[in-house]
C-alpha positions in Angstrom: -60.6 24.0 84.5 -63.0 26.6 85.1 -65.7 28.3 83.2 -64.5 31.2 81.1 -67.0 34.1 82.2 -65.6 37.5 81.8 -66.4 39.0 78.8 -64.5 42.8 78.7 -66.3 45.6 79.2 -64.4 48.2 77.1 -63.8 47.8 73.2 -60.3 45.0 73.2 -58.7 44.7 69.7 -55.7 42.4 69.5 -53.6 41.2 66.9 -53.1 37.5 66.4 -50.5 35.8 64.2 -48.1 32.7 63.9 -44.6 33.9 63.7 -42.1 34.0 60.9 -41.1 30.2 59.5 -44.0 29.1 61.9 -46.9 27.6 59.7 -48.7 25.7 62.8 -51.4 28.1 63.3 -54.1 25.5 64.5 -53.6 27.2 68.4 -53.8 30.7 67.6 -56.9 29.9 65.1 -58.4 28.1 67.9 -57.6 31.3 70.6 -58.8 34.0 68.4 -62.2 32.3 67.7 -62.5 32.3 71.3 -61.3 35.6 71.8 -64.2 37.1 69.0 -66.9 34.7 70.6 -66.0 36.7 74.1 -66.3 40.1 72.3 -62.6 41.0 71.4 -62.4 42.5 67.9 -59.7 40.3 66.3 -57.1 41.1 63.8 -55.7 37.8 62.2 -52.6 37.8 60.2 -52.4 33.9 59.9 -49.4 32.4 59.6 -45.6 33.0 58.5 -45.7 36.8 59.9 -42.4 39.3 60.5 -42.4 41.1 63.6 -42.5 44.1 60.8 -45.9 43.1 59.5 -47.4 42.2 63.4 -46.0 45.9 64.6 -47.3 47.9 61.9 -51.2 46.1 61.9 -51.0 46.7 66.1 -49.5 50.5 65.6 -52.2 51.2 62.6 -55.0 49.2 64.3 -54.3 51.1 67.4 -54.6 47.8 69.0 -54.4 46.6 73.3 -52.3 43.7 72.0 -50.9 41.3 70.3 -51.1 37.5 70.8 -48.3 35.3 68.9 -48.0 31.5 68.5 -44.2 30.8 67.7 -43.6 26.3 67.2 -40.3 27.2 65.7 -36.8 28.3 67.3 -35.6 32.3 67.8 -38.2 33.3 69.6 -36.6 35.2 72.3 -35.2 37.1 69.4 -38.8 37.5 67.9 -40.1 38.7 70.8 -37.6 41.1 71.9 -37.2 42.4 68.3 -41.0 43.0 68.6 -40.9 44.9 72.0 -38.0 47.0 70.7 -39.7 48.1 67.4 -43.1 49.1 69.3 -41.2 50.7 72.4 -39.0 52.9 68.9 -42.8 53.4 67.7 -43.8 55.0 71.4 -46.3 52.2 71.0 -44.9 50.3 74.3 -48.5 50.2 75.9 -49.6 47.4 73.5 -49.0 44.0 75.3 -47.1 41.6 73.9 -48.8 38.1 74.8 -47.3 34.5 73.3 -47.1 30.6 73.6 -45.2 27.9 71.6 -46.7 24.7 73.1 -43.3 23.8 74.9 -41.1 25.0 72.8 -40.0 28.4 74.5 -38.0 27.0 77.8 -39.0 28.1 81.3 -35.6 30.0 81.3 -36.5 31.8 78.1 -40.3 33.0 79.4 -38.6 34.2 82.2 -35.9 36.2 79.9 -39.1 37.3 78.1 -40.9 38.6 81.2 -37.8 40.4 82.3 -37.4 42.3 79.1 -40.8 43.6 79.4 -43.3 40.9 77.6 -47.0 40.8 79.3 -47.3 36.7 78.8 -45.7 33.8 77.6 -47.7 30.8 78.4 -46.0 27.5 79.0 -47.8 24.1 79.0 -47.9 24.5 83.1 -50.2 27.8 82.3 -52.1 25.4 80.3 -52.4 22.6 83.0 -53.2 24.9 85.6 -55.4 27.8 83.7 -56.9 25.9 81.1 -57.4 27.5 77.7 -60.1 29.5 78.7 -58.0 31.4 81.7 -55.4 32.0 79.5 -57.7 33.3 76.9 -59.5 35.6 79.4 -55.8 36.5 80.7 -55.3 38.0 77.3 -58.5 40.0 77.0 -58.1 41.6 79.8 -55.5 43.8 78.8 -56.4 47.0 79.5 -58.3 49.6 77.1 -55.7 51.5 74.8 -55.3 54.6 77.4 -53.3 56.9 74.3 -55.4 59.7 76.0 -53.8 59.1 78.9 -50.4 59.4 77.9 -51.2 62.4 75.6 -54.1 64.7 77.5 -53.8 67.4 75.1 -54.9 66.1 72.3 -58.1 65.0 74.0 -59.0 62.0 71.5 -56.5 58.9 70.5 -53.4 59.9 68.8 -52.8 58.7 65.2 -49.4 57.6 64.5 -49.5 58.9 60.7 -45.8 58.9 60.9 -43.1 57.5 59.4 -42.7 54.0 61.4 -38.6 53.5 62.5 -38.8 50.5 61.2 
């Protein structure tokens, strides 16, 4: 494993939470430590969360992205639901990022992946990056670029609005 030495340049806030039903939140605990010791302003939800409650602190935080631990089963359904709820929110540009130790199956990352999820990280991404590769994987999500998307407003656009949720 190599030496984690990126730290991000630009301002990285991410969400972090254990999904619904899910209280094993010793890995995300562990990541978002990490995360705030390399700089990243951290949002932590702990443990038990809806995809409700994770999309509204990322839409209101005007977060990069949210990083989920789910242990227990329906987690393509989590994940998707999540996607669909910020993509309804025209908050698509926050990255979705999220691990359950072996129990998401290669064919389900890859399910994830094609519906439009940043990361999934399987116990191979573990053997092979190490904690701190995936860690620095997930901070380097790029800066929130709302002013990108929405030039004539000049500054970061609030979403004050009624969330479809």
């Amino acid at each position: 494993m190599k030496n984690m030495s990126y730290t991000p340049s630009n301002k990285v806030r991410i969400v972090t939470a254990a999904s619904l039903f899910d209280g094993h939140d010793a890995a995300i605990n562990v990541m978002r430590r990490i995360m705030q010791s390399k700089g990243a302003e951290i949002i932590h939800l702990g443990h038990n969360r809806s995809v409700k409650e994770i999309v509204e602190t990322a839409i209101e935080e005007d977060v990069q992205g949210i990083a989920i631990t789910s242990y227990q089963g329906g987690h393509v359904e989590f994940f998707k639901y999540m996607k669909d709820l910020l993509e309804e929110n025209e908050c698509g540009h926050i990255k979705i990022f999220g691990g359950g130790g072996g129990t998401i199956l290669p064919d389900e990352i890859e399910e994830l992946h094609n519906y439009g999820i940043s990361r999934i990280y399987s116990p191979d991404d573990g053997r092979h990056m190490g904690l701190e590769g995936m860690i620095e994987d997930v901070i380097k999500c790029p800066p929130n670029a709302m002013w990108l998307q929405y030039p004539k407003f000049g500054i970061k656009r609030k979403y004050w609005k009624r969330l479809k949720m």
